[in-house]
C-alpha positions in Angstrom: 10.3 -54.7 0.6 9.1 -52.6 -2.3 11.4 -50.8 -4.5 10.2 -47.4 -2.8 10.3 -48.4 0.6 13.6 -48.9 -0.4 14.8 -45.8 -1.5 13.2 -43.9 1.6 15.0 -46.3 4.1 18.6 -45.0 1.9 17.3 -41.4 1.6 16.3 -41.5 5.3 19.9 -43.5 6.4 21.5 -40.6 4.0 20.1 -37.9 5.8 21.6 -39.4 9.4 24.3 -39.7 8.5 24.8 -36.3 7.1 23.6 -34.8 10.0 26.2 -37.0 12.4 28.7 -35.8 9.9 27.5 -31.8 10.6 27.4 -32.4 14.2 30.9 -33.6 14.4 33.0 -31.4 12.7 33.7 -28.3 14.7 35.1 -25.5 15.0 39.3 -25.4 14.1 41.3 -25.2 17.2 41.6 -21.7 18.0 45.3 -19.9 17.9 46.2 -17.5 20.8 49.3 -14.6 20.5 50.8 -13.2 23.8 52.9 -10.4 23.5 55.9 -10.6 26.0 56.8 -8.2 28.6 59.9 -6.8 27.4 58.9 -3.4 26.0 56.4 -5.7 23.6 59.3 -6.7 21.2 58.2 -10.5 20.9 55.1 -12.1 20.3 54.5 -15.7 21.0 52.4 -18.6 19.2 52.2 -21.9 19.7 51.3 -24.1 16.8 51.3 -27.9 15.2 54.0 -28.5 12.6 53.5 -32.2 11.9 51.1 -34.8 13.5 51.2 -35.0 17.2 54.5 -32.3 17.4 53.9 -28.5 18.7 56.1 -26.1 18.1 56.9 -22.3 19.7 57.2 -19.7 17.2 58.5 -16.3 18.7 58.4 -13.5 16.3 61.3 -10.7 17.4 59.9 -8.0 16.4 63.1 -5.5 16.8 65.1 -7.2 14.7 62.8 -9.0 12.5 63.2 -12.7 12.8 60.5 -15.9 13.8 62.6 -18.0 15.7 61.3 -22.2 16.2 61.2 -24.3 18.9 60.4 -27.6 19.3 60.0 -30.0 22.9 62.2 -32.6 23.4 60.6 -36.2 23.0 62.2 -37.4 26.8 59.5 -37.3 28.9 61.9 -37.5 31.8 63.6 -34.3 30.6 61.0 -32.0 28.7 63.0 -29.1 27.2 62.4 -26.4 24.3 65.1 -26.7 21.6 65.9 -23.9 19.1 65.5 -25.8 15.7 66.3 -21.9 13.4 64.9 -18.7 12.4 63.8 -17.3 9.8 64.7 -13.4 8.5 61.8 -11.9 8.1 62.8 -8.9 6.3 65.1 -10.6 3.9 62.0 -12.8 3.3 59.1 -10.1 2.3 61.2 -7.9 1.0 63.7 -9.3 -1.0 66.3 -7.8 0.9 70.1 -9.1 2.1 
């Protein structure tokens, strides 16, 4: 095989495999917000925090606070567990 043969095979194999790599990667998972019911005080995300674990984040939006919840890891007994909060206001603002 000649040296330029050569180099068109590797451009060639170079270019496939770019274009696999294109095709493959989509889009990021898309994130969806619900506002609750109650008078539109809470909004709701779900999220992952660490490989394989999704959490429920629940912004209160009366008195300013994301609250976290994880599921349980019993698959017998699945079950949302309040892990904290957060205070928002203290948080952006700088505030007590």
């Amino acid at each position: 095989m000649t040296k330029r043969a050569l180099i068109v095979l590797l451009v060639g194999l170079n270019l496939t495999l770019a274009a696999v790599l294109i095709l493959s990667v989509g889009s990021p998972p898309a994130a969806y917000a619900q506002a609750a019911p109650l008078g539109q005080n809470y909004a709701i995300v779900a999220g992952e925090i660490r490989d394989g674990v999704d959490a429920l984040y629940v912004l209160d939006l009366q008195v300013r606070r994301l609250h976290v919840f994880i599921p349980t890891r019993d698959q017998n007994n699945r079950q949302l567990i309040h892990v904290g909060f957060r205070d928002l206001q203290r948080d952006f603002r700088g505030g007590k």
